[in-house]
Each structure stands twice: as C-alpha cells, then as structure tokens.
Backbone as CSV, one residue per row, in Angstrom:
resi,resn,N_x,N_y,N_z,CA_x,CA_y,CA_z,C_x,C_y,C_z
1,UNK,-13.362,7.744,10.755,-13.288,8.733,9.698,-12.704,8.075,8.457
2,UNK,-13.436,8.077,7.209,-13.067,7.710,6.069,-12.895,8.912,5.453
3,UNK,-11.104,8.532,4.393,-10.636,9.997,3.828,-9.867,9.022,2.345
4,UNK,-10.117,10.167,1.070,-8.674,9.211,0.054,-7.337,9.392,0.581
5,UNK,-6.962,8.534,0.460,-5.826,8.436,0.454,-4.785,9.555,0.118
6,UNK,-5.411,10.239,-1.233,-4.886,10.959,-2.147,-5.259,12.602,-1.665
7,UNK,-5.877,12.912,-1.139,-6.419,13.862,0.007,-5.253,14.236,1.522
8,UNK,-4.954,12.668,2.003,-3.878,13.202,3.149,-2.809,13.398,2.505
9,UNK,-2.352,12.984,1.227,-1.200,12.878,0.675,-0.944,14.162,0.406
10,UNK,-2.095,15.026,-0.440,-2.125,16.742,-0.455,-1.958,17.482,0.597
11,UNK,-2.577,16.924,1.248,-2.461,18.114,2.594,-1.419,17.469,3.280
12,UNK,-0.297,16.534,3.696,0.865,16.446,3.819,2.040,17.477,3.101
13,UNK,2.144,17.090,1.772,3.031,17.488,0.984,2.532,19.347,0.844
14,UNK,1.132,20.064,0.763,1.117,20.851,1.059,1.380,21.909,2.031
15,UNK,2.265,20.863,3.205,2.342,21.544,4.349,4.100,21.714,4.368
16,UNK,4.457,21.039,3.656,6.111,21.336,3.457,6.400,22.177,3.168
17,UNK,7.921,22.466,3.844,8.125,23.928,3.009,8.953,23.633,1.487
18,UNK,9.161,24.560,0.702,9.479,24.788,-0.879,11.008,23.651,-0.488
19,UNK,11.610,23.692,0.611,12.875,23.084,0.471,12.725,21.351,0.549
20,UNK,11.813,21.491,1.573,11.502,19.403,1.822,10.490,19.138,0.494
21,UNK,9.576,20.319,-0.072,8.758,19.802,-1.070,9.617,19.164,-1.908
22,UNK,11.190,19.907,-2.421,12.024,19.517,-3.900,12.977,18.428,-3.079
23,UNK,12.396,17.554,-1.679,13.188,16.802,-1.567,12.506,15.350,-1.531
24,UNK,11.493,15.251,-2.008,9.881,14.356,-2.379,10.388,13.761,-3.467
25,UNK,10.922,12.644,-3.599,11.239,12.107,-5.061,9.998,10.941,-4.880
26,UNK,9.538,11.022,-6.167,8.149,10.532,-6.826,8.774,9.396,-8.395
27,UNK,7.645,8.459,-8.067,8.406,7.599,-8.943,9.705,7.039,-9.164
28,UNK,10.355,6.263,-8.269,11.971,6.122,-7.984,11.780,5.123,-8.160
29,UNK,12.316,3.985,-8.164,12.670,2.518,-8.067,13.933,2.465,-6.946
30,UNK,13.778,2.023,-6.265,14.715,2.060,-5.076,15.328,0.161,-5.391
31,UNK,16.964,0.315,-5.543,17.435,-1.348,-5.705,18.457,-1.418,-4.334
32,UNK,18.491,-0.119,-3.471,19.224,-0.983,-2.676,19.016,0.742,-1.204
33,UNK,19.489,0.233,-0.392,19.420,0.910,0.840,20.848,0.967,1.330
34,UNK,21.295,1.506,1.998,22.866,1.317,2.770,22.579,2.401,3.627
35,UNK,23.374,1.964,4.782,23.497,3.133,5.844,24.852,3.682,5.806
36,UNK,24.669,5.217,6.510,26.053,5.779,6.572,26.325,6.146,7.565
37,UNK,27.605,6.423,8.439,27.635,6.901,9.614,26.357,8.814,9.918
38,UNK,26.676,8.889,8.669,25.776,10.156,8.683,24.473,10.320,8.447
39,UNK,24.013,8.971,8.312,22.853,8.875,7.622,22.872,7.746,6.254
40,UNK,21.290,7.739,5.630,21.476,6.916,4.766,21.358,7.008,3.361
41,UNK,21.541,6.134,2.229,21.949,6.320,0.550,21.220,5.271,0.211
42,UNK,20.463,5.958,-0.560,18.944,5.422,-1.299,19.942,5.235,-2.765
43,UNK,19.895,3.826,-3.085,20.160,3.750,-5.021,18.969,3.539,-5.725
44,UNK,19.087,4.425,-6.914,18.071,3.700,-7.544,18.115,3.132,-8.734
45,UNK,17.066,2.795,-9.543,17.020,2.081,-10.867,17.865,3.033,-12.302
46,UNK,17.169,4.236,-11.696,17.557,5.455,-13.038,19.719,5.432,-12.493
47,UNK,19.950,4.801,-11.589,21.393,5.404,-11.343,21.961,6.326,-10.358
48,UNK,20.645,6.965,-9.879,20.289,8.318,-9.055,21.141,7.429,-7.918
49,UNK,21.369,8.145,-6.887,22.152,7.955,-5.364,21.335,9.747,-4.404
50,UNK,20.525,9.461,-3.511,20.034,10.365,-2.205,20.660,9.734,-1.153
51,UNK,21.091,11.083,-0.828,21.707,10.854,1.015,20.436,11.472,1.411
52,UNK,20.428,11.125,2.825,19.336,11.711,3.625,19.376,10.879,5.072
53,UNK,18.538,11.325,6.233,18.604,11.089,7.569,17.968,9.846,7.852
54,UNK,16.498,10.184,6.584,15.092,9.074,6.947,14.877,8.476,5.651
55,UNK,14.661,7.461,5.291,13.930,6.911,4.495,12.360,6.386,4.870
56,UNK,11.671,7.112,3.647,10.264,6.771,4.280,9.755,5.758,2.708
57,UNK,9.180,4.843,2.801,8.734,3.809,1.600,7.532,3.775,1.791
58,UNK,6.629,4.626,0.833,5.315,4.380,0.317,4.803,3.507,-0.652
59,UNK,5.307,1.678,-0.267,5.060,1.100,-1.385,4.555,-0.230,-1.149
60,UNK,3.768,-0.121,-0.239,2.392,-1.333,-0.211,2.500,-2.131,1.180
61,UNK,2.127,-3.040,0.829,2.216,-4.447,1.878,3.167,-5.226,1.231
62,UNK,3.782,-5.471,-0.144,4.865,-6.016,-0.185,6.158,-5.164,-0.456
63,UNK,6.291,-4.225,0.929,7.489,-3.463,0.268,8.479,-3.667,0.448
64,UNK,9.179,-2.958,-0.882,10.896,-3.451,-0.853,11.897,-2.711,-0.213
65,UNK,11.115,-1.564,0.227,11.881,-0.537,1.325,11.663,-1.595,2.846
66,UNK,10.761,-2.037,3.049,10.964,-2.897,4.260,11.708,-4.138,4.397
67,UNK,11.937,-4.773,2.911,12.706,-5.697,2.317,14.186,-5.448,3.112
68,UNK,14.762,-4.016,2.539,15.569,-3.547,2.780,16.129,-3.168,4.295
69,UNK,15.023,-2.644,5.196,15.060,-2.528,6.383,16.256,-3.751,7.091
70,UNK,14.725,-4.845,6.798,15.175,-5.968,7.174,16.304,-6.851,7.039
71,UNK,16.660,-6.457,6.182,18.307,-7.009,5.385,19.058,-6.418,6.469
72,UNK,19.073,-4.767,6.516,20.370,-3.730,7.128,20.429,-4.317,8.629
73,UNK,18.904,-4.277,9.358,18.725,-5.083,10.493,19.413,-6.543,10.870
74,UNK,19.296,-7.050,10.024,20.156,-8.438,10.230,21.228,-8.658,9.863
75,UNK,21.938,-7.408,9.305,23.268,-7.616,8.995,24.384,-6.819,10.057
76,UNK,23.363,-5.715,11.063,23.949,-5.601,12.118,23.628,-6.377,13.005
77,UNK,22.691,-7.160,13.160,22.971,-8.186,13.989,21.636,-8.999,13.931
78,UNK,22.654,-10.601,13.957,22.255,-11.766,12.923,20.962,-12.213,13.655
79,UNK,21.006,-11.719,15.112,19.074,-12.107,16.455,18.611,-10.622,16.092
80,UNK,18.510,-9.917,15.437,17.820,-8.698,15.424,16.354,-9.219,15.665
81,UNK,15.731,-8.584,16.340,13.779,-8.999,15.724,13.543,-8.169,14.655
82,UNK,12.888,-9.172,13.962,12.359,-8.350,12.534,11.326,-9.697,12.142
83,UNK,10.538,-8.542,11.831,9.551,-9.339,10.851,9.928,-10.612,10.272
84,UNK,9.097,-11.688,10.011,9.295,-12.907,8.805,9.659,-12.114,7.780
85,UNK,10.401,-12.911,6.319,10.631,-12.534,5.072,9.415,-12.186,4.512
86,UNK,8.073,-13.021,5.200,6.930,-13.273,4.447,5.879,-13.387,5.100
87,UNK,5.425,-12.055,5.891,5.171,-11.724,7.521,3.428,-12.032,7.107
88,UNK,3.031,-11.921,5.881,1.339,-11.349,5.439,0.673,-12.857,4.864
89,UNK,-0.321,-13.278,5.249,-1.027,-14.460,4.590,-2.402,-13.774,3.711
90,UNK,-2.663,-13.868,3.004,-3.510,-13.516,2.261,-4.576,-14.740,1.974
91,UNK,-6.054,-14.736,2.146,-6.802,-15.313,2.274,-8.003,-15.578,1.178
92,UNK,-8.185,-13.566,0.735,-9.022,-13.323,-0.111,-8.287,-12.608,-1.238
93,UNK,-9.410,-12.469,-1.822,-9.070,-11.172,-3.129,-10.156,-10.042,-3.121
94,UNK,-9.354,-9.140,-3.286,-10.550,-8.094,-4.002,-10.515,-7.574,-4.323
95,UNK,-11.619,-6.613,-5.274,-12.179,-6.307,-6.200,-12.539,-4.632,-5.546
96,UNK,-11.891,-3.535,-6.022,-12.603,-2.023,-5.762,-12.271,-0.952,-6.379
97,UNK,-13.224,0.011,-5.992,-13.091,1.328,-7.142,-13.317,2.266,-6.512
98,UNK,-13.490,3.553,-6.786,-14.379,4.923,-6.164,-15.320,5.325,-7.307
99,UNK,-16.240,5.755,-6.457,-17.362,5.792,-6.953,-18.150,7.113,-5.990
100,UNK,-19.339,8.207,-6.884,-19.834,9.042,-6.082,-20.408,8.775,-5.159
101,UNK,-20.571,9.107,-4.031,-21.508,8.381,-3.200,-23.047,8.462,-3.452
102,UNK,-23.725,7.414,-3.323,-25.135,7.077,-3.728,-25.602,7.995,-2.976
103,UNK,-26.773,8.350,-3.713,-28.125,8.853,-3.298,-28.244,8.039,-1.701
104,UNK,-29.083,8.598,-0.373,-29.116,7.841,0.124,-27.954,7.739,1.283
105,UNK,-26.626,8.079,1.205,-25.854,7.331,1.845,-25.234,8.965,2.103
106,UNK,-24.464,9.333,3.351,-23.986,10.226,3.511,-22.279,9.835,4.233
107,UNK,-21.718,11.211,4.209,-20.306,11.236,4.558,-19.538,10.196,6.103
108,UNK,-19.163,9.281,5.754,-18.760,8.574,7.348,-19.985,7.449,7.266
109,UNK,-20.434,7.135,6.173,-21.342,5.980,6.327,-20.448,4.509,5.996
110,UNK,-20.834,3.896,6.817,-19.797,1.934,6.381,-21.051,1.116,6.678
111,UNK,-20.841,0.552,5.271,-21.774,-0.848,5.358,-20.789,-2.024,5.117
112,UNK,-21.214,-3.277,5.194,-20.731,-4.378,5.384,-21.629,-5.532,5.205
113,UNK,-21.458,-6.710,4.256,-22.098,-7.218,4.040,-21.279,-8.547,4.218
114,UNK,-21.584,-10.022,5.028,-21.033,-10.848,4.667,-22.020,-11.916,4.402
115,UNK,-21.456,-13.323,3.746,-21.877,-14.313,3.703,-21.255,-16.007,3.983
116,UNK,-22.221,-16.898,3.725,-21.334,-17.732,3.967,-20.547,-18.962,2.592
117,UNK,-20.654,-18.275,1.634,-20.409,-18.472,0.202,-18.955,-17.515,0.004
118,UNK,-18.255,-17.125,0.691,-16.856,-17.059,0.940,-16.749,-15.687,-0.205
119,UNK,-18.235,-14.630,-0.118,-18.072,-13.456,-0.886,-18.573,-12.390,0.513
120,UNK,-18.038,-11.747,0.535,-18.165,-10.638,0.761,-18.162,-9.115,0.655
121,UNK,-18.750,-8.142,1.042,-18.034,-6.645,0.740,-18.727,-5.810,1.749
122,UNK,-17.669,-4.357,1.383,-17.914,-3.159,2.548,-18.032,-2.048,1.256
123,UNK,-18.565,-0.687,1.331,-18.696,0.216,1.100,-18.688,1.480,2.158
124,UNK,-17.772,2.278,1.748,-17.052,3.251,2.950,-17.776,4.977,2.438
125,UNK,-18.171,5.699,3.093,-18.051,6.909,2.396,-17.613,7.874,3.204
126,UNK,-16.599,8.771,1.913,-15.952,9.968,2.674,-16.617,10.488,2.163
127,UNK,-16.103,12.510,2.137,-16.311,13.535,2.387,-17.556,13.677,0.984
128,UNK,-16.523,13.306,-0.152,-17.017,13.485,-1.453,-17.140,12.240,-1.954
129,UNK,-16.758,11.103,-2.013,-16.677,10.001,-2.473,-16.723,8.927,-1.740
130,UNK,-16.797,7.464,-2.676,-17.515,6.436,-1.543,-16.560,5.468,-2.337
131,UNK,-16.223,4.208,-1.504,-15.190,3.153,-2.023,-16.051,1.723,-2.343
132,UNK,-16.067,0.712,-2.906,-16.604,-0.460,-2.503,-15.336,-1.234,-2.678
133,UNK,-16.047,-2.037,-2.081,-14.638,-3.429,-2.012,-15.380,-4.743,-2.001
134,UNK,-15.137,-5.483,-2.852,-15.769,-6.987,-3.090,-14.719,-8.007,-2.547
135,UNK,-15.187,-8.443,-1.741,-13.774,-9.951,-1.044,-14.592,-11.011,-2.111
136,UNK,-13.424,-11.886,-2.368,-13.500,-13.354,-2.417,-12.407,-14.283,-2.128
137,UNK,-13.224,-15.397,-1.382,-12.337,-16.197,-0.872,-11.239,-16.799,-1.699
138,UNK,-9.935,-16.989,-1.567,-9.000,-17.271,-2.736,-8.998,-19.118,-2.694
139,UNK,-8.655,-19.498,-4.072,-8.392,-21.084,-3.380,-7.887,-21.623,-2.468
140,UNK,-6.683,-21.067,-1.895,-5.777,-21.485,-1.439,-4.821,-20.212,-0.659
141,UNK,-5.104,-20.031,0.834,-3.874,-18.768,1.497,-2.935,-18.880,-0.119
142,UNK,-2.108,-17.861,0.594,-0.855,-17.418,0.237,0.247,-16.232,0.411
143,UNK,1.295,-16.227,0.690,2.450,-15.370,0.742,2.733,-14.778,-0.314
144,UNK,2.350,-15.336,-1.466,2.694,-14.426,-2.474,2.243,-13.158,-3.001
145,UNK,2.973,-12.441,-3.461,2.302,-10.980,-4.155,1.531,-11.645,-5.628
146,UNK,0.170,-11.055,-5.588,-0.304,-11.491,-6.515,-0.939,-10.730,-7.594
147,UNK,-1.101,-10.621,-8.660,-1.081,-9.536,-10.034,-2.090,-10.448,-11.027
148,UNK,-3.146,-9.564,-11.163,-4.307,-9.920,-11.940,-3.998,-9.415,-13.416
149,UNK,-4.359,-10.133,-14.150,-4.396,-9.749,-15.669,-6.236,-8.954,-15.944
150,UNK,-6.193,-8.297,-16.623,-7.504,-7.663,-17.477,-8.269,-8.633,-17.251
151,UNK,-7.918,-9.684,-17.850,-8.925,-11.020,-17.964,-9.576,-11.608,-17.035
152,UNK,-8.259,-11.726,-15.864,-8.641,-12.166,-14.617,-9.404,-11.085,-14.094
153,UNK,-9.589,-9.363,-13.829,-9.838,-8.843,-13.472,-12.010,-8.780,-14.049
154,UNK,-11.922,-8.847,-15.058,-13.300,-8.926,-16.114,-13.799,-10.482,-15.082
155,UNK,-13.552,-11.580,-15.250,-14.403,-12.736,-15.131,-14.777,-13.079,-13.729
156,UNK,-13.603,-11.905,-12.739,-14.046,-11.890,-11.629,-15.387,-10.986,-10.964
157,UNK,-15.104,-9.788,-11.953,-16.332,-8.686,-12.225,-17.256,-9.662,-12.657
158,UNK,-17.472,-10.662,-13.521,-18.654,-11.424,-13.891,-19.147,-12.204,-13.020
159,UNK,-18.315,-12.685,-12.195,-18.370,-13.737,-11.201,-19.281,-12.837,-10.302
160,UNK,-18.799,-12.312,-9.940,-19.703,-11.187,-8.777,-21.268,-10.643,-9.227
C-alpha cells in the first residue's frame, strides 16, 4: 500500500484528543534531550523547555533526536548497544516529486526501472497521487548528510 506521508500524518493527529493535539509542538529545534526521574526535558533553540514521558523525533535519517538518544544511552552506560554515530552509507542520490497520476496507471501501481549505467528509478501510485524517484549512482559512498544547491538540483534534472 502506497499512502503520502502527509495523509497518515492527518489522520494521526486527527485522532487526538483537543488535549494531546495542543501538546504537538511543530517546528522546534530541539539542542538537547535530558532525562528526569519523572520523565524527560526537551530544550530548544527558541529557549522553550517540555517535560513529557515520550519523546517522539520526526526528523529524517540523520536525526538529532536519535543523536540524542544515543548520547543519554551511553552515558548510562558506557557498553550500551546503540547504533554507530554514523549507522547509514549512502550510495546514490535522488531526484523526486509528486505528481498526478498518469493516464494509464491506477491506485497501488509500482514500476521500477533499472540499469546498468548506475541510473535508475521507481514510480509509486497512491490513492490520488503518484511519486517518481530518479537514483543516481553517487561518486563515491558516504556518511555524510548531504544538501543540494538549486544548481546542483537543475544540472542533475538535465543530466537525467
């Protein structure tokens, strides 16, 4: 089943009640985590301080809420298992958007296309809408988080 993202996120947060809805902080910058005997204290960028039971971090594959995890984890104890600092190798790049779904193609359809010229892509379709995704092979793995400029983003669109 293919769904947006932005779809479970509604019907999550629509299912809260009025009290957990006004407890949804959106847009935070989170700089540090700490635990409390009672629970834990979210800091953030604006100055803000949340107590609360759970911390939940909706913020990628390089997140800094797991950053954080991992810190609290090893500072109660120094063999904890935890993840590498730098657990993700990255191979490719890519390139995607949403888009209506084509003529042709209906709800729960996946195509996939590969080659051996180190390009590839998939096209997914949900309910109302359809995703594509263009891979390309990167020069070189890497651990790092990586951030495209306009420019870079355009000559790779040309490239394709």
């Amino acid at each position: 089943m293919t769904f947006h993202r932005q779809d479970v996120l509604k019907i999550l947060y629509d299912n809260l009640s009025d009290a957990d809805r006004a407890r949804v902080l959106l847009s935070k910058k989170v700089v540090d985590v700490k635990t409390r005997p009672d629970g834990v204290e979210v800091l953030c960028a604006d100055g803000s301080v949340h107590h609360g039971t759970i911390v939940i971090g909706a913020d990628g594959v390089h997140s800094k809420t797991l950053g954080f995890m991992r810190k609290l984890a090893l500072e109660a104890s120094h063999d904890a298992a935890v993840n590498p600092e730098k657990p993700y190798t990255a191979y490719y790049k890519c390139m995607w958007g949403t888009v209506p779904i084509p003529t042709g193609l209906n709800p729960g359809d996946h195509l996939d296309c590969h080659s051996d010229v180190g390009v590839s892509s998939m096209f997914l379709t949900g309910r109302d809408k359809g995703w594509f995704f263009m891979f390309g092979l990167l020069d070189k793995p890497t651990q790092a988080r990586m951030d495209y400029s306009d420019d870079d983003k355009e000559a790779y669109a040309q490239e394709l």
